[in-house]
C-alpha positions as CSV (number, residue, x, y, z in Angstrom):
1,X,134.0,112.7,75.7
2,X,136.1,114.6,73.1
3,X,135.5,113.6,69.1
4,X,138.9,112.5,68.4
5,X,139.5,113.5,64.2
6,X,140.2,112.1,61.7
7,X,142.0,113.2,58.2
8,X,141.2,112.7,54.7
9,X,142.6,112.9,51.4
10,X,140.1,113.9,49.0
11,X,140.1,114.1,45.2
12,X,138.9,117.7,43.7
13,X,137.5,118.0,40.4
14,X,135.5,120.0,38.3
15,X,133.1,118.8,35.3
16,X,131.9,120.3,32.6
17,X,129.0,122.4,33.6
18,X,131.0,123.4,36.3
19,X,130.4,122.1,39.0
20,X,133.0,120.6,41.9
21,X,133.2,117.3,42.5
22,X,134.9,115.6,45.4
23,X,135.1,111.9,46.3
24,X,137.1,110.2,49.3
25,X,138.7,106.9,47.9
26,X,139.2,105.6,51.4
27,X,135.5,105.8,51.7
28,X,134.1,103.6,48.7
29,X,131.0,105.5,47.7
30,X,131.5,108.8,49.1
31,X,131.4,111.9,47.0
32,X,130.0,114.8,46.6
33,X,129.2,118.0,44.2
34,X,128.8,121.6,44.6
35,X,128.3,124.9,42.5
36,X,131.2,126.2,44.9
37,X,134.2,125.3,47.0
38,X,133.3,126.2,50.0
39,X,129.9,124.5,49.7
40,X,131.9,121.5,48.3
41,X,134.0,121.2,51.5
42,X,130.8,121.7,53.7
43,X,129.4,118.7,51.8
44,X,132.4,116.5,51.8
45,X,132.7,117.0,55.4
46,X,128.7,115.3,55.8
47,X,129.7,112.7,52.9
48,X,132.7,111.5,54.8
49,X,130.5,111.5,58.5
50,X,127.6,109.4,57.3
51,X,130.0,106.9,55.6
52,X,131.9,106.7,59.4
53,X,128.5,106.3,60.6
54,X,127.5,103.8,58.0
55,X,130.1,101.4,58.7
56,X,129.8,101.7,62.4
57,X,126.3,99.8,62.0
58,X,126.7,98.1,58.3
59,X,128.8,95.1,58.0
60,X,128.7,95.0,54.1
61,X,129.9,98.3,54.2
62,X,133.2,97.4,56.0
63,X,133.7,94.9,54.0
64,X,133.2,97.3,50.5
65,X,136.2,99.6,52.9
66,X,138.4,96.5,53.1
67,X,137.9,95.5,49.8
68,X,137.7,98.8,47.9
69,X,139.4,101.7,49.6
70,X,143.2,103.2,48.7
71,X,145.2,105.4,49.8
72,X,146.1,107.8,46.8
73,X,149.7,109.2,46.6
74,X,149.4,112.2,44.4
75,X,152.3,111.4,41.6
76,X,151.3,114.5,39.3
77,X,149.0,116.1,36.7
78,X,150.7,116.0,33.2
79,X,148.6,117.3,30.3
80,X,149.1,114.3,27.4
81,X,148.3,115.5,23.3
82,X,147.4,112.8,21.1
């Protein structure tokens, strides 16, 4: 049987100490972070399976993924001085 994929969006950031962060808002709960990018998307690629496997088998998590998960639309990044 072929594993049919599946796409998501996922948000990218960095924090202070420099590390990469990346969470999956269709996936309440899933994120990641990494020292690196390409460790990042290696991680965010095990984040997002165990969260499909989670609510294959957890009912409370379906119901956090109906009650909790968007869709972003990326509008744009504006830098705002106060």
């Amino acid at each position: 049987m072929v594993k049919k994929s599946q796409q998501f969006k996922v948000i990218i950031e960095q924090g202070e100490e420099g590390y990469f962060i990346a969470s999956v808002p269709a996936l309440p709960g899933c994120y990641t972070q990494a020292k690196t990018s390409q460790e990042l998307k290696k991680r965010i690629r095990e984040a997002i399976s165990l969260c499909l496997e989670m609510a294959k088998t957890d009912i409370q998590y379906r119901r956090r993924l109906k009650r909790f998960a968007y869709e972003p639309s990326f509008v744009g990044l504006e830098m705002v001085e106060v």
